[in-house]
C-alpha positions in Angstrom: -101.9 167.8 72.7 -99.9 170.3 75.4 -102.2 173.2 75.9 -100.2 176.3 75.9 -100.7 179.1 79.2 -102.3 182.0 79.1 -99.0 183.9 80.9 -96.9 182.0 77.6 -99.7 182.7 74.4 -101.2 186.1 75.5 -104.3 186.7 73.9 -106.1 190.1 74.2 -109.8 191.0 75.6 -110.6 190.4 71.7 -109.0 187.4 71.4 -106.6 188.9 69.1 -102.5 188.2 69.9 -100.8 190.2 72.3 -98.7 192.5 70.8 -99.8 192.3 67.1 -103.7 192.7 67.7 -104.2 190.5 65.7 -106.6 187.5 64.9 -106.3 184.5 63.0 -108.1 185.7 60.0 -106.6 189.3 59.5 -103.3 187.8 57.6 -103.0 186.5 54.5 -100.3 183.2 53.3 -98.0 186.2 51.7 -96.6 189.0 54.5 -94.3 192.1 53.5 -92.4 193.4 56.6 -90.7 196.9 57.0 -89.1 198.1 60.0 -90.5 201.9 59.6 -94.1 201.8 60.4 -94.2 204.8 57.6 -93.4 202.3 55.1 -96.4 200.3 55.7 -98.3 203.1 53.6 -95.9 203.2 50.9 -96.5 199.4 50.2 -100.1 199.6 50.8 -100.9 203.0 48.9 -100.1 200.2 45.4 -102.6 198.1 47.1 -106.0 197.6 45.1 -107.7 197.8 48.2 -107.0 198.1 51.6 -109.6 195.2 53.8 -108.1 195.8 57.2 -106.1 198.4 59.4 -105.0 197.6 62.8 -102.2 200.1 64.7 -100.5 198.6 67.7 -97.1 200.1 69.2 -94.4 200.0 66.4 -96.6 197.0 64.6 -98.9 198.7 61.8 -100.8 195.9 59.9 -102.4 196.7 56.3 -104.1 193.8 54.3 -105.4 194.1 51.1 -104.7 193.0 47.3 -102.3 193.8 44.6 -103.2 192.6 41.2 -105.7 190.5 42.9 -103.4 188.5 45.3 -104.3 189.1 49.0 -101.1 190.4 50.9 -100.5 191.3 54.4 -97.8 194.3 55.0 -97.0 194.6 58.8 -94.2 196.8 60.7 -91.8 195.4 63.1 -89.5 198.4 64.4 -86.0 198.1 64.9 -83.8 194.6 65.9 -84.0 191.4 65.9 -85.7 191.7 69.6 -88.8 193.0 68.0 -88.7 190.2 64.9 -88.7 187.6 67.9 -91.6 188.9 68.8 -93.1 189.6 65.7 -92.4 186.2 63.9 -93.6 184.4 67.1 -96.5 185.8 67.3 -97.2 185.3 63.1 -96.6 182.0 63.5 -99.1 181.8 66.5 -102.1 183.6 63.9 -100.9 180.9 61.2 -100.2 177.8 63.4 -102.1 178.0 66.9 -105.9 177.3 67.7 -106.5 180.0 69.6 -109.7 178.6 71.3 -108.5 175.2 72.2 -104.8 176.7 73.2 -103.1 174.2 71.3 -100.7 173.2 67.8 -102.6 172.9 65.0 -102.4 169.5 63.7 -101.9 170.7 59.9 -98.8 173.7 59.5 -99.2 176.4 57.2 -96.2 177.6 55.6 -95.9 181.4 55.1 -94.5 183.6 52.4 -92.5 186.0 54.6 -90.2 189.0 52.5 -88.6 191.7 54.3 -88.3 195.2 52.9 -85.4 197.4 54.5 -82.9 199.6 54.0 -78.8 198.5 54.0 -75.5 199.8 54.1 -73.0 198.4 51.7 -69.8 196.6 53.3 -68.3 196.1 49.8 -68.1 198.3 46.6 -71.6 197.9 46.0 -73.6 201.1 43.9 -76.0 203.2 46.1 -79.1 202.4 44.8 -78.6 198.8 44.5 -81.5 196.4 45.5 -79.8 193.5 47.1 -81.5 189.8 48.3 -80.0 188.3 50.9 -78.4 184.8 50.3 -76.8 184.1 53.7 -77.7 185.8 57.1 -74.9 186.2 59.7 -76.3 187.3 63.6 -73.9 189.3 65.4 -76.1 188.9 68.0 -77.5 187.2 70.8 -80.8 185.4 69.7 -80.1 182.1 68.9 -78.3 182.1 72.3 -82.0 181.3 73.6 -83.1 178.8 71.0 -81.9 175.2 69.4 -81.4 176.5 65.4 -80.0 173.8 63.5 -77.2 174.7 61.2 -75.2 173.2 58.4 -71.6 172.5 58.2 -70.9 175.5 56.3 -73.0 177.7 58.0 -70.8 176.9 61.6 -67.7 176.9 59.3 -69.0 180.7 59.0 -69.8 181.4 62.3 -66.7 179.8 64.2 -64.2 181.4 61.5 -66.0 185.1 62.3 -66.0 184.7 66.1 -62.5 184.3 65.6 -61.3 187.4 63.4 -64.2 189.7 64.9 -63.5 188.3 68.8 -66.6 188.0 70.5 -67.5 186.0 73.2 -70.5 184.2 71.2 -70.3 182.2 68.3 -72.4 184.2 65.0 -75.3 182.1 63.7 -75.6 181.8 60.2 -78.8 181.2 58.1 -79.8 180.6 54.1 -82.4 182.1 53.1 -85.9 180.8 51.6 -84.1 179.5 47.3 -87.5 179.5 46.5 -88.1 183.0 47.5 -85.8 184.1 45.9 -85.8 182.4 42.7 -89.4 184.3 42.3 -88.0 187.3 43.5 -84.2 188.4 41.5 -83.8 189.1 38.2 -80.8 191.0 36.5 -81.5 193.8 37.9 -81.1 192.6 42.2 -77.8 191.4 43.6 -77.1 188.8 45.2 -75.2 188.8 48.6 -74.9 187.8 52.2 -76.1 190.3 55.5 -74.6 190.9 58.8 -77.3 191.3 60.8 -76.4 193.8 63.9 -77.8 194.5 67.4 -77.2 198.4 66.8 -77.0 200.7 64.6 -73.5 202.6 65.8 -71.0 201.1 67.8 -72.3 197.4 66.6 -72.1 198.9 63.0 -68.8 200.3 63.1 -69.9 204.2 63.5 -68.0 206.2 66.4 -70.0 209.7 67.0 -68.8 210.2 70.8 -68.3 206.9 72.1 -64.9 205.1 71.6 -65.4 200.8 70.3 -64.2 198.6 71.3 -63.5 196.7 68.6 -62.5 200.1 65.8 -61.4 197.5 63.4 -64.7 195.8 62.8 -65.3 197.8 59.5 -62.1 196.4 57.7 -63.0 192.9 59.6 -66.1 192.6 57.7 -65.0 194.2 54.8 -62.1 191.8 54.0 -63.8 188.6 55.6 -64.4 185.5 53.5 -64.9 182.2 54.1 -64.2 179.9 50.7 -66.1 182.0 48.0 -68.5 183.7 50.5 -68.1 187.3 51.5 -69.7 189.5 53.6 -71.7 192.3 51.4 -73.6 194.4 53.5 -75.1 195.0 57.1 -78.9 196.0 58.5 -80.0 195.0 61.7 -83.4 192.8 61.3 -82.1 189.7 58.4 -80.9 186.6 60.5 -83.4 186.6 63.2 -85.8 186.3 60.2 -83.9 183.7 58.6 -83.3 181.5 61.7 -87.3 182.4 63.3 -88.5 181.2 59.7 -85.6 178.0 59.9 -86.9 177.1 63.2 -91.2 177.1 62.7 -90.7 175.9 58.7 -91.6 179.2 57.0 -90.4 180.8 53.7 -88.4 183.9 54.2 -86.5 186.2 52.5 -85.0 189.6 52.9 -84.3 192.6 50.0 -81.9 195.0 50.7 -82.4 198.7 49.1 -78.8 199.7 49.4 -78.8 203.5 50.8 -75.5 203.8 52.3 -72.2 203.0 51.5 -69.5 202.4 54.4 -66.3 201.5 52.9 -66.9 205.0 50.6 -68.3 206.9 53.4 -71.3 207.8 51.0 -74.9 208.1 52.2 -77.9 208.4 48.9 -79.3 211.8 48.6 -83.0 209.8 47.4 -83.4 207.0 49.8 -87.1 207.6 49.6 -86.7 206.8 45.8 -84.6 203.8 46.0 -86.7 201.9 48.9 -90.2 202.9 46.8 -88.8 201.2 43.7 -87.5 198.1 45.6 -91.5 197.9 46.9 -93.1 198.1 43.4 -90.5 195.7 41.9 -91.1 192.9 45.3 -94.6 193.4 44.9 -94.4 192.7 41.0 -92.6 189.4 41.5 -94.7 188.2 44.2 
C-alpha cells in the first residue's frame, strides 16, 4: 500500500486533518452541510445533544443526535473550491489510516446532504424546497480530476457549452436515488442545479460590471436537453455530486428556494423557509 506524504495528507500537531480539525472519530456515517457557518446552529439547536464542537476558518463542525441517530452538521463556505477541500478531507477522516498514512483496505460510504439556499431559473414559488436530480458545473473543477460521466450526462454538457459558449465543457452529475428516495415527498420538487463559480456576473446579475455573456439568464432559462431542464442555480451542488461520484459516497443536495430570477423576486422570510427545509431533512433522515 502507497503511503501518502505528509506535504499531500496534512495532519495537524493533534493529528486531526488540516483544514477541518478534525479526527477520525469526531464524524458520524450521516453529515448535513451548509455553506453559512450560522446555519450550523440552526441545525444543531434540534439536536438532542450536542457531543462535540470544533471551529476552524469557515468549517464549524457540530455532532450530536436527533431522535437518537448520531449526525454530523459541518460548514463549508462559499464554492465549489472550498467543497474540494471539504469533501477531500471527509473522505480522508472516513477512508484514511491516519497512523499508517495509507487507504484503508475496507471503504465506508457516507450519507452526505447539503442544505443551501437557491435561486429559481424557472417559474418555481419562493418558498419551494427543491432536491437536486442533476448537477451541471459551470466551472472549472473537474478540469483537474478524471470524473466518469454517462452518455446523457456529456449529451448535457457538450449541448450547454455550445448555447452558453464557454471554453470548457460543463460537467454533469446525478445525484445519490437513494438519497433522495428517503428524502422527497409531495411537498419537495424535483429539479436539476447549475452550479456557479460566482454569485454575480457567473449568475447573470450586473451591479457595475458589464458580462460578458448578458444573455446567460434567458440561456439557462430556455435550455433543455430531451425532457431535462434547467431549474435553478446555487454555487456549491456539482462539486458535491462529482467529489461524492469520484470516492463512492451518497450525496444529495436540497434547495430552499429564496429567490426568484426570471421574476426578479427575492423572499421577504428566507430565515423561515431555510429553517423549515432543516427540520423537514432532519425528519427524513
Amino acid at each position: 500500500m502507497v503511503k501518502i506524504p505528509e506535504s499531500e495528507l496534512i495532519l495537524n500537531k493533534d493529528k486531526s486533518i488540516y483544514h477541518l480539525n478534525l479526527m477520525p472519530n469526531h464524524i458520524s456515517d450521516t453529515i448535513i452541510t451548509v455553506g453559512d457557518p450560522s446555519r450550523v446552529f440552526m441545525v444543531s439547536k434540534y439536536f438532542d445533544d450536542i457531543d462535540f464542537e470544533m471551529n476552524r476558518r469557515e468549517f464549524i463542525t457540530h455532532v450530536g443526535t436527533y431522535k437518537g441517530k448520531k449526525i454530523t452538521v459541518i460548514s463549508t463556505g462559499m464554492g465549489t473550491d472550498n467543497i474540494e477541500i471539504f469533501f477531500t478531507e471527509l473522505d480522508a477522516l472516513a477512508n484514511i489510516d491516519f497512523r499508517k498514512r495509507e487507504e484503508k483496505p475496507k471503504k465506508k460510504k457516507l450519507k452526505v446532504i447539503r442544505i443551501g439556499t437557491s435561486g429559481a431559473l424557472q417559474d418555481i414559488p419562493l418558498g419551494s424546497h427543491l432536491l437536486s436530480d442533476y448537477a451541471v458545473g459551470l466551472d472549472t473543477l473537474m478540469c483537474f480530476y478524471n470524473l466518469p460521466q454517462d452518455d446523457f450526462e456529456n449529451e448535457v454538457g457538450k449541448k450547454l457549452q455550445e448555447q452558453v459558449r464557454l471554453p470548457f465543457q460543463p460537467y454533469v452529475v446525478r445525484g445519490s436515488q437513494e438519497l433522495k428516495e428517503q428524502i422527497q415527498g409531495d411537498d419537495m420538487l424535483i429539479g436539476n442545479t447549475v452550479t456557479c463559480p460566482g454569485f454575480y456576473g457567473p449568475q447573470g446579475r450586473k451591479i457595475r460590471l458589464d458580462l460578458k455573456n448578458p444573455k446567460l439568464m434567458e440561456t439557462l432559462n430556455y435550455f433543455h436537453h430531451k425532457d431535462m431542464w434547467l431549474t435553478n442555480f446555487e454555487m456549491e451542488t456539482a462539486g458535491y455530486y462529482s467529489l461524492g461520484r469520484l470516492l463512492g459516497h451518497d450525496v444529495l443536495s436540497a434547495n430552499a428556494i429564496i429567490a426568484n430570477r426570471v421574476k426578479n423576486e427575492f423572499a421577504k422570510n428566507p430565515t423561515e423557509i431555510i429553517d423549515s427545509l432543516i427540520k423537514k431533512v432532519l425528519d427524513r433522515l
